[in-house]
Structures are given as structure tokens and as C-alpha cells.
N, C-alpha and C positions, 0 to 999 in steps of 0.2 A: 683517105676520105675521112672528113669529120663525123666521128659518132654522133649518134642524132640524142637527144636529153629529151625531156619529158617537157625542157620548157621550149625546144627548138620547133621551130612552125613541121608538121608533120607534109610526106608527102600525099596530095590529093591524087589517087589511080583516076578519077572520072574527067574522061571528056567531057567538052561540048557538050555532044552527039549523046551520051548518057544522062547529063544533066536538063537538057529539054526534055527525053524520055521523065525521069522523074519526074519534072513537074508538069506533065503531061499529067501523069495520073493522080497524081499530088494534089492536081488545081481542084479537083470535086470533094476530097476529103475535106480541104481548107476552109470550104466554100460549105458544105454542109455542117460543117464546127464551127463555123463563125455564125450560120442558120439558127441552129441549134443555142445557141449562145444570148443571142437576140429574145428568141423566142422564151429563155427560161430569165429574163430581163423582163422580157413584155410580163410575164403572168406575176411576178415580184411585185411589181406596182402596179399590176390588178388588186391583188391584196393589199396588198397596203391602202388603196383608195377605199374597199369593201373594209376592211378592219377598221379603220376610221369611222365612217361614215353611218357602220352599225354599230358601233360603239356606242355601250349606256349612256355617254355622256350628251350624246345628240340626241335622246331620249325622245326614240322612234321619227323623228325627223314629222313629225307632227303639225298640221296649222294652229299656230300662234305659240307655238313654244321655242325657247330659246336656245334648243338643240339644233330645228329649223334653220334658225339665223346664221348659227357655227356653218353648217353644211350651206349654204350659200356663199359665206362670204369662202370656206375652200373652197368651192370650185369655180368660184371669183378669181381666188387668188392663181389656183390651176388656170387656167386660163391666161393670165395675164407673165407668171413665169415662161409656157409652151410659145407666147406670142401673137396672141390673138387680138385681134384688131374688136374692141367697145364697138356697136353697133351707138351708142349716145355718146355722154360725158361717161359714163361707165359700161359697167354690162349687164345692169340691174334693170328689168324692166318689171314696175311697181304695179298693184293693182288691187282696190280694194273689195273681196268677195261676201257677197252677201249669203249667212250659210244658216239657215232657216232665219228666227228675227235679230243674228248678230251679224253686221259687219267686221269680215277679220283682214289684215290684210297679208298678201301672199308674195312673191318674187319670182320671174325669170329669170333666169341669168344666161345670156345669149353673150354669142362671137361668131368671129367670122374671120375666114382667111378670103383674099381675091382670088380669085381665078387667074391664069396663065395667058389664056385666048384672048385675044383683043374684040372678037364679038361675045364669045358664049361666058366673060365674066359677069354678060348686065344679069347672066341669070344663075339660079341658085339650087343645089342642093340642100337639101335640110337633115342632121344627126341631130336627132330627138331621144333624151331618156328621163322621165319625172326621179326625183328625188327624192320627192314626198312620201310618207309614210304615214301609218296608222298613230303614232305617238303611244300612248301609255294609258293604262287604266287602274283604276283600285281594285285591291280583291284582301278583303277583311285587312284594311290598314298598311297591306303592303302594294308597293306600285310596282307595276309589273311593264314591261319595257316592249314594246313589238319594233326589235330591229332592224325587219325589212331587208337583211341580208340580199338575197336574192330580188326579191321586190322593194325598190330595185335600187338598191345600192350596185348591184351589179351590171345595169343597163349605165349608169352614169358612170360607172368604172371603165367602162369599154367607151364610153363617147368621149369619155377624160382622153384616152391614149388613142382614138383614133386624130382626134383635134392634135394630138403630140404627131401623131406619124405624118402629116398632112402639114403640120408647120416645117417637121424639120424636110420636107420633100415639097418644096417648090419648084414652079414649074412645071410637075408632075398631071397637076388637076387643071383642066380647060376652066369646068364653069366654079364660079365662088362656091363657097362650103359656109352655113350658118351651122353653129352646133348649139344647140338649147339646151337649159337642165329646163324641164318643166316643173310646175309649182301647182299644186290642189289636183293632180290626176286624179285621186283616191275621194276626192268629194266631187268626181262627175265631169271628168278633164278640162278643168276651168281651166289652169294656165293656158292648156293648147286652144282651147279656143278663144282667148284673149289676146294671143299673138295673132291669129289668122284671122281676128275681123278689127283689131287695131295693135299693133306694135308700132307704128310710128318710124319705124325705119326701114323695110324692104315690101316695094311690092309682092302681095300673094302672085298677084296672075304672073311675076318671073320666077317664082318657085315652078322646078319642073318637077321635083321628085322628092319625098320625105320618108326617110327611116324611122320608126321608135323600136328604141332598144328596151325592150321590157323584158327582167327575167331572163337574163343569157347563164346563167351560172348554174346548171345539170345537163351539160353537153352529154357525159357520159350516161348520166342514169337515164338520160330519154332518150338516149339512141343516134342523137342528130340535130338540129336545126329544123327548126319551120322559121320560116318566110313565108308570114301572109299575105296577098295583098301584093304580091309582088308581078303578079298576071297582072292588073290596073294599066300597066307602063308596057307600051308594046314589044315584042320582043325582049320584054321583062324575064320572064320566067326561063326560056332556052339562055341569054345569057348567065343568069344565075348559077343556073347547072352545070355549065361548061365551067364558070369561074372556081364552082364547089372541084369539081371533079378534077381541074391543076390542082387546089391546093389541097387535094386529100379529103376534105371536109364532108359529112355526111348531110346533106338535105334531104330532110324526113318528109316535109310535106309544104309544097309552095298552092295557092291557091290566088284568085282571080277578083276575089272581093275583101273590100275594108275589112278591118277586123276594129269593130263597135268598141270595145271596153277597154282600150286603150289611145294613145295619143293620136293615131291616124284619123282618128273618126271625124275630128273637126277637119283637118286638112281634107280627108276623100271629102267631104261633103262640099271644099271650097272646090272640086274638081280635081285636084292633086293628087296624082298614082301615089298613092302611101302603102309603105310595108313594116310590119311587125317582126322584129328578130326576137325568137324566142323557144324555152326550151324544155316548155314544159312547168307542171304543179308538183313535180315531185321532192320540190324544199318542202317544207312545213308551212306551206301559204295563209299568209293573215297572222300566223300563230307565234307566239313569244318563240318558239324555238327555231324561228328564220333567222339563225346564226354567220357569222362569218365562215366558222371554222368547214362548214361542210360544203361549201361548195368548189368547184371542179375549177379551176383556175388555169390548168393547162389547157384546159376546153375552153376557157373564156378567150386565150390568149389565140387558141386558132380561130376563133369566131371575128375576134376581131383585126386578124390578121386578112381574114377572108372577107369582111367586110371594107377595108380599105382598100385591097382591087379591087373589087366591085362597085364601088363608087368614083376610082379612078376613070376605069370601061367607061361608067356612065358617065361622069364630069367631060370627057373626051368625044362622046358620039353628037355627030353634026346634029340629031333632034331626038327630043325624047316629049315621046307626047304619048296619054292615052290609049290603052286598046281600045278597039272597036266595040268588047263588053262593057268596057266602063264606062266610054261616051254614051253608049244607049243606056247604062244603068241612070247616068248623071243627067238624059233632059229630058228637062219638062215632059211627064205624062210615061216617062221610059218604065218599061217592067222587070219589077224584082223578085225575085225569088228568096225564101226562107223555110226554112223546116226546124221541127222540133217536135220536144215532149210537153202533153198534159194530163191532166188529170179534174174529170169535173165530182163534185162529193154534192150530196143532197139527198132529196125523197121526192117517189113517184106517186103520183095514185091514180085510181080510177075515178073518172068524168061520168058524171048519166047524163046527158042533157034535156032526156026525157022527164029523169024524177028532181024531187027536190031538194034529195040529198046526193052527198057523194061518198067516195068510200076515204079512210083514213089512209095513211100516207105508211111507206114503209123506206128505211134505209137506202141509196141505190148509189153507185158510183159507175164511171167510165173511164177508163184510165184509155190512152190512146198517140198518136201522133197529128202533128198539124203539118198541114201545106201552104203556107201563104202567097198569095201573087198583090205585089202591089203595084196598082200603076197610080205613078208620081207623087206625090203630098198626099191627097187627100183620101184616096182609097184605095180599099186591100180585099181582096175575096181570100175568105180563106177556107176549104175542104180540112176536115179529120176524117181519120178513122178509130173507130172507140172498140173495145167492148165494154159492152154495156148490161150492166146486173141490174135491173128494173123490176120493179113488182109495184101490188098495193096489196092490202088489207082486204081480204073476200070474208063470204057466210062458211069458208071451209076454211077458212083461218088465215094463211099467205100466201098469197100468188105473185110467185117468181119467174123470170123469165131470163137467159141467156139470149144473148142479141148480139150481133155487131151492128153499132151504127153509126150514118156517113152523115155526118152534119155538113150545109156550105151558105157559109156566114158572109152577106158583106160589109165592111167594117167604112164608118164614116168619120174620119177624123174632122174634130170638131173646136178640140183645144189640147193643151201642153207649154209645155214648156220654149222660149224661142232657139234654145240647143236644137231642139229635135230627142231630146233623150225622153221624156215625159209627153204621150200620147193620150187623149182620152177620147172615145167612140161609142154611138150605138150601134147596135147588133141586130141584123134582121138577116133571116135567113131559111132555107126545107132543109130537113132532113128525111134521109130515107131508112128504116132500119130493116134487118132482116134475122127473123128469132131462129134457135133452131134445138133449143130444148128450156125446158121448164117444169114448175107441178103448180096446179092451184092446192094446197090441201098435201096429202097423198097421192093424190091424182095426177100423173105426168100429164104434161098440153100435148093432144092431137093436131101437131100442124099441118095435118094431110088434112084433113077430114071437119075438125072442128073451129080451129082457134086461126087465124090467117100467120103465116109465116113471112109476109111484105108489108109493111106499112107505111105510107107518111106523115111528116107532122111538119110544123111551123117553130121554128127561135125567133125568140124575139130578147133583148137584154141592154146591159151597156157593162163596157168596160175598160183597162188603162195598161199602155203599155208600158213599164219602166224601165230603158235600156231594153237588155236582152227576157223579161219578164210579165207577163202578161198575168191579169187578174181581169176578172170577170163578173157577172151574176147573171145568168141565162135562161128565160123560163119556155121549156117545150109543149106546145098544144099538137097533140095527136090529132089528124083527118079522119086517119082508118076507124072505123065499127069492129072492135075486138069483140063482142059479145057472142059469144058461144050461142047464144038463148035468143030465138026469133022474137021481132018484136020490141025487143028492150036491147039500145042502143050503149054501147059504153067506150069512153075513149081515155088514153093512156095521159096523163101530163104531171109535172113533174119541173121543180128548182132545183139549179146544181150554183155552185159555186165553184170558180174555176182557177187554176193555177197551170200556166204553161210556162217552159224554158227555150229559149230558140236556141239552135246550136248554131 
């Protein structure tokens, strides 16, 4: 028998019968390392597109600067490498914004792949993430750079490589896929709202569904994903969570309404279930030190791995319309709901209306919560509840009072802006308060016996809402006779100046 050499083919012991065994079990290790492989691909050119794009040299990606321009024409040029089909003669959609008395002008830059289905291509999914950034400022002769790392170079980093997963995955997606960089989010979502009342190329009313990716880049330090907005779209939110919990993905909090200060706000408003992918303030928001280097990129990379099934489900489902919340939010006369914090600051005093004078005025604020209901356009009721540190100036020196009290205001919008972002209203409204300790002097209030413990009074005011922020001036006339002393009538009133946040 020939001696077998090192260079002789060796004998193979394994059958068949052993060899289908092996890659039996084989086939899932392959198949997870090949996973795994993709995956730490996907998040490489994540960074690579955030590294760039906050890069000094884009110099905060700013309206009217020439760093701006850089980052347009890449993700122009991304686009047109991935294979995406110019919505025009290019992908540039121009527009010039008026931003107090300058006109500046600004860019979308949009694509679009077709859909597969022979019906559900006429209509359209939308991957939205703005671009734009803060630009740069002076501070004693040095210019300082707000890179917008996470805001959001990192929303257009993930709609960059979803647009790549979706070109090279054809036939995959039933309905078209438009992907927008948006342009002036950060001065009040101009772009978005200049696509959805004239882009010139895709009907709104075939958009069924819009994503903005704002802020994906601290997957880990906040725990998870929120998806806002994503209740809007019926059957919205239970697929979500089935699609998170395949691919592992933590959804922190999905909810059923637009979310105002980002790109959905013009879309929900044209009727369009819009959802916000997002992941939290915990980058350094607004601030020079929104870097590349800190953000989570393997978390970007399941985010947006997890967003691409989720948009195939949807591109694939026979109809995607509306929940039943959001049509009633969206007509004519529909009731909304809002809440938040305030705080009204001013000075109370006492009223005679008997004598002819009154008393001097002393410090008083009411810090509190608001409840708003609005029905349709034009009016909003809104209840708070405060506590309220009221007094005036007496013959025994200061008379103070602890109160909570329930103001309910109805608000009558009257002008603004034609966004919707800029409201202005007058204020007419009762409140009721109810004391429950105090002193005039030294002298604690008797509210058994003496001094009344219920009272009410009349608002009257005007004020403006901006976006999610309310400003005010509100002046309270007291009904009730607080006068301890028969005879001589005295009531409470008082200007506050107001500042509220809606959450």
C-alpha cells in the first residue's frame, strides 16, 4: 500500500449521513456570523456618514453657510451612488425662506425608490430626517462650531442606509419609499412644511405614512427607542412591538399623537399618521459638544435595522389608514387634549370698592399645571391648578395667604402664523380658589370663623402660543368680600405674567 505524504489527498472518515449532520448545525452559526457581520458594516457607515457631516468643516450645517451646501450636495450624491430615482431633473428641491426681514434660501433633497405592487406603488411611504443644524457662533473672537452630531446628523445617517437597504432589496417593499433630508427644521420645520403644501412631485393625499428620524444616536443611554406618533396609523403601535420584540429592540415609549417640534408636525397636520424615531436628550443638545465620537452606533445600527422591517410590514399591508384617534383629533371641530407646566409671577392686592382708595400691591406667584381641551382651530378651554402665594399690603403690615387655585380659561384664537406654530388669543375665564392658611401681620387667618376659606373671581387677559410654549398677561378680579370687618367690603385682584410648557 502506498504511504500517504503530507502532499497526498488525505482519507475523509465522514459520510453523507455525518456531513448533512454538520451542516445541520452549522447552518445557524453561518447564518448568525454572516448577521453579525452585516451588522458591524451597517454601524461603520453610520459613522462614517455622522463623522462627516459633524465635521468642523460643514460648520454646523447652518442656514446660509457653506458647510450647509457640502452636506447637501453628499447626501445628493448618497443617494444617487445607493440608486435612487430624482423625484425632478435632480433631487434638489429649492426654496426660498423668509427668516425674520432676510430671505435665505434652503434645500431638500429627496428620492425615491417604486414600490413592487402593481396597485399600492401609486402610494407612498415617507423616511424623513432634517439635516440642518445650529451653525456657529462668536464668543470673544473665537467661532465655536455646534456640530449637531446626534441632532441630527444621526437621523440622516440612518435614512442614508435605510434608502441603501431598500435599493439593494427590491421587490421587497409593495408601496414607493420617498426618503427626504429636510432643510430649516431648527428655524420652525420649514422644509417639512414646504414639501407637504408644495413639492411638485408626489401627491400628499398618496402619502400613507411618514417617519422623522430625529436624534437616534443614545440607544443605550436612554434605554430604548420611542416612537411617537406611531398610534396615528391604525394597528400602528401592536405592529411596532411585535416587529421590536423579533428583532430584539427595546421600545421605550410609543404614543398616539404627533409629536409638534419635529418634522411630523406639518405632515400630521396634512392628515398623515406621522412617527418620530428617537432617543432621547441625553447627547449635549444644542450645545458645541454634540460630537461624533459619543454616540452609540451599534444602537444606531439596530435602530435602523429595525426600522427597515417595519416599513417593509407597512409598505406590504393591503391599507394603512388612520386610527380612529387621529381622524377625530384631525376634523373639523375634533377635541384635543394637552397638558403641561406653568408658572404665573406678578402682585396681588386688595380692592375697597367702597373707599377711594385701595391697598398697595405685594409680590405673589402661582406655580401649577394646565389641562387644555381644544376643540378645532379656534378654541381651547383650558383649567389649571396653581398654588397660589397671594397677599396685599394691610394697617398690620402683610397679609398673606396660601391658596390653591383653579383657574378655567377660554382661549380664542384670533391670529398666528399660517403654520400653526404661532397662536395669539384673548383670555376670559372664573376661577375658584380655596385658602387654607395665612397671617395678616402676626396674626394667623381664621378660615373657620373670620376670613372666608372659598372664593371666586373672574380672568380676563391676552396671550401667544409658540409651538410647545405659552406666554401670557392675565389680570384676576375677586367676586368674594374677604373682609373680616362688617361693613367695609374688600376684594382680592392681582396681574401675573405667565409662562407655560406643554409636554
Amino acid at each position: 500500500m502506498e504511504p500517504q505524504t503530507s502532499f497526498s489527498r488525505p482519507r475523509c472518515s465522514y459520510t453523507p449521513h455525518k456531513l448533512l449532520l454538520l451542516l445541520f448545525f452549522a447552518l445557524p452559526v453561518l447564518l448568525i456570523a454572516s448577521d453579525y457581520s452585516g451588522h458591524t458594516d451597517l454601524a461603520e457607515r453610520l459613522e462614517n456618514h455622522v463623522s462627516l457631516l459633524a465635521s468642523d468643516s460643514l460648520e454646523g450645517r447652518g442656514l446660509g453657510t457653506a458647510g450647509k451646501k457640502k452636506a447637501k450636495n453628499y447626501i445628493a450624491d448618497q443617494f444617487e451612488k445607493i440608486g435612487l430615482k430624482p423625484a425632478g431633473d435632480d433631487y434638489f428641491q429649492h426654496m426660498d425662506l423668509r427668516i425674520g426681514l432676510a430671505r435665505v434660501p434652503a434645500t431638500n433633497v429627496v428620492g425615491y425608490l417604486p414600490g413592487s405592487d402593481p396597485v399600492l406603488k401609486d402610494e407612498y411611504i415617507v423616511i424623513g430626517a432634517h439635516y440642518d443644524h445650529l451653525g456657529y457662533e462668536y464668543r470673544n473672537d473665537r467661532r465655536v462650531i455646534y456640530p449637531g452630531a446626534d441632532d441630527n446628523a444621526s437621523g440622516t445617517a440612518a435614512m442614508i442606509e435605510l434608502a441603501r437597504y431598500f435599493a439593494e432589496n427590491p421587490g421587497t417593499f409593495g408601496r414607493s419609499i420617498i426618503f427626504i433630508a429636510f432643510d430649516a427644521e431648527e428655524s420652525g420645520l420649514l422644509g417639512a412644511e414646504r414639501f407637504v403644501r408644495k413639492n411638485g412631485y408626489f401627491e400628499i393625499d398618496n402619502i400613507k405614512k411618514m417617519f422623522s428620524l430625529d436624534m437616534v444616536g443614545m440607544y443605550e443611554a436612554n434605554s430604548g427607542l420611542h416612537l411617537r406618533g406611531i398610534g396615528t396609523l391604525e394597528g400602528g403601535t401592536e405592529l411596532a412591538e411585535s416587529v421590536a420584540a423579533e428583532r430584539h429592540l427595546r421600545l421605550t415609549r410609543t404614543t398616539s399623537e404627533i409629536e409638534s417640534r419635529t418634522d411630523t408636525r406639518p405632515f400630521g397636520d396634512a392628515g398623515i399618521p406621522s412617527s418620530q424615531a428617537f432617543t432621547g436628550l441625553k447627547s449635549p443638545y444644542h450645545k458645541p459638544e454634540d460630537t461624533y465620537d459619543l454616540l452609540d452606533y451599534e444602537g444606531m445600527a439596530l435602530i435602523t435595522e429595525y426600522l427597515g422591517a417595519l416599513v417593509t410590514e407597512l409598505s406590504l399591508m393591503p391599507e394603512l389608514v388612520p386610527s380612529a384617534r387621529f381622524a377625530r383629533y384631525m376634523r373639523p371641530g375634533g377635541l384635543r387634549f394637552r397638558a403641561g407646566a406653568m408658572a404665573h409671577l406678578g402682585s396681588t392686592y386688595h380692592r375697597y370698592p367702597d373707599e377711594f382708595f385701595q391697598a398697595d400691591g405685594v409680590f405673589s406667584f402661582a406655580p401649577g399645571l394646565f389641562f387644555r381641551m381644544q376643540f378645532g382651530d379656534k378654541f381651547a378651554l383650558q383649567p389649571e391648578i396653581l398654588y397660589d402665594y397671594n397677599g396685599s399690603k394691610s394697617p398690620q403690615g402683610t397679609y398673606r395667604r396660601h391658596s390653591v387655585t383653579i383657574p378655567v380659561n377660554l382661549h380664542l384664537y384670533i391670529a398666528g402664523d399660517d403654520r400653526g406654530l404661532i397662536k395669539a388669543y384673548p383670555i376670559a375665564g372664573g376661577y375658584y380658589r380655596y385658602n387654607f392658611a395665612g397671617k395678616d401681620g402676626d396674626t394667623s387667618l381664621d378660615f373657620d370663623n373670620l376670613h372666608p376659606s372659598g372664593e371666586w373671581g373672574l380672568n380676563f387677559g391676552f396671550g401667544m402660543e409658540i409651538m410647545m410654549v405659552q406666554v401670557a398677561y392675565t389680570w384676576r378680579m375677586g367676586l368674594t368680600d374677604i373682609s373680616p370687618i362688617q361693613g367695609t367690603s374688600a376684594h382680592d385682584t392681582g396681574g401675573f405674567f405667565t409662562i407655560g410648557y406643554r409636554f
